[in-house]
N, C-alpha and C positions, 0 to 999 in steps of 0.2 A: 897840675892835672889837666889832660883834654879830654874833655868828656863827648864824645860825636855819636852816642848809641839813637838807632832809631831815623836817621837821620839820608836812607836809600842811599848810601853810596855806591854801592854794588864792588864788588872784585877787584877790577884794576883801582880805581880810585882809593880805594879803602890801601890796597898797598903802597900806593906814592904815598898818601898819607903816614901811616906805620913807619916808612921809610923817612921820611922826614921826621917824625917827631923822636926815633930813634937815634937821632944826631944829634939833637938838642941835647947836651949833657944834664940841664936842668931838670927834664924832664920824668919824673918818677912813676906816676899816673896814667894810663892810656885803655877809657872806656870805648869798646865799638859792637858795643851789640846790637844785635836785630839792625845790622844792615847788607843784607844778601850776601854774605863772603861766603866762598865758596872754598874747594881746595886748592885752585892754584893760586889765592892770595895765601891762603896758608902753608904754601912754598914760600912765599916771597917773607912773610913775618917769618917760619921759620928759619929761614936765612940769616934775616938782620938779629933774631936770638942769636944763633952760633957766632957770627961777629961781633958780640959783646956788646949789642943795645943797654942802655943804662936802666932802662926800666924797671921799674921795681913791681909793677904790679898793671896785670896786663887781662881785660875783661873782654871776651869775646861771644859771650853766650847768646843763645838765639842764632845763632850763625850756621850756615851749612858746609861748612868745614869737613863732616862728615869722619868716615876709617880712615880716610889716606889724607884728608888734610890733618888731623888731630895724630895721627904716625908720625910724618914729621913735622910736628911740632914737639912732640915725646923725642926725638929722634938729636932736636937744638936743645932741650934741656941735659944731654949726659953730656954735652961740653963742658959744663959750667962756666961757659966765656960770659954770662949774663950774672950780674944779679938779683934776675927774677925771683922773688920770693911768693906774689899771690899770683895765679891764674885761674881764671875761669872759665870753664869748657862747656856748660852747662847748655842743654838743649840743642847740643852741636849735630847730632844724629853719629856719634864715633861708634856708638855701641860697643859689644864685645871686646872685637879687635881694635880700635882704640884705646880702651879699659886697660887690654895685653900693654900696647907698646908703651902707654906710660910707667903702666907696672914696672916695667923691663927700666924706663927709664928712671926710675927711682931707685933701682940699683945702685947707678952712676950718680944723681944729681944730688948737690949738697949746699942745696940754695933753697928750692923751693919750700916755704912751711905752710901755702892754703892751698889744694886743690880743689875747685870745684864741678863736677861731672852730675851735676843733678841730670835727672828725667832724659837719659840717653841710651835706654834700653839693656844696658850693661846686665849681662846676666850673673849667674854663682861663678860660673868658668873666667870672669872676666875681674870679679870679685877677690879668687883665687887670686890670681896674679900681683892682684894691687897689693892683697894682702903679704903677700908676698916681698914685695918693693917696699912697703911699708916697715916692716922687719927688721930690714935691713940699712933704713935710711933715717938717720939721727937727723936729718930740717924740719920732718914733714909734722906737723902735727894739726894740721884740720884736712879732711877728707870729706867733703858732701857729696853723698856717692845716693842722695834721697829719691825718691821717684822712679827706680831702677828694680826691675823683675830680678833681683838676685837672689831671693829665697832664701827659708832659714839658713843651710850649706852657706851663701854669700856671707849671711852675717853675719853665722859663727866663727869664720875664718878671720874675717875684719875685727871682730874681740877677741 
């Protein structure tokens, strides 16, 4: 496990980072929250996801990652070129259409069993969709979708 959350790396750094420790075949572990990444480090990790990083469990929360960094990242989960099983997105700012494209990619992915999206604004319409992906996808079985405006509509759909 590398634990570096907290720790101001900002963008580029935090992805030569990711990048390296995604080569380490040992590697299973990789915490980086609350260190200013942004969405074009979350190009660069979603990258080395689709090329089959060994990672098993990958924490980004606190990060501003945001719609289009947290898309593709949803976007390297329907390869299933990873072993990813936890991630967590939590306080990323992806909201709604984030919410969407992982939904979408839970169609596809048959790896992941933790997501977490805590307190990222996600509404019922974004609820929908997970719920959705959810349904359909025999890995997933925790979903922290806490702190998120999705109204009863959200949470009926989610049970």
């Amino acid at each position: 496990m590398l634990a570096l959350s907290k720790c101001s790396l900002g963008g580029a750094l935090a992805s030569s980072i990711f990048n390296a420790a995604s080569n380490l075949r040992n590697m299973r572990v990789l915490a980086m929250d609350d260190n200013d990444i942004g969405p074009d480090a979350g190009a660069s990790i979603a990258e080395a996801i689709s090329s089959g990083c060994p990672l098993r469990s990958i924490s980004l929360s606190w990060n501003h990652l945001g719609a289009v960094g947290v898309r593709l990242l949803a976007k390297s989960l329907e390869d299933n070129m990873t072993p990813l099983e936890d991630l967590d997105l939590s306080h990323t700012n992806c909201g709604t259409e984030g919410a969407e494209a992982l939904g979408q990619a839970l169609l596809e992915n048959t790896t992941l069993v933790s997501l977490g999206l805590r307190s990222n604004s996600i509404t019922a319409r974004g609820a929908v969709v997970l719920a959705d992906g959810m349904a359909r996808n025999a890995s997933l079985l925790r979903l922290d979708i806490s702190e998120n405006p999705i109204g009863r509509h959200g949470a009926r759909v989610l049970v």
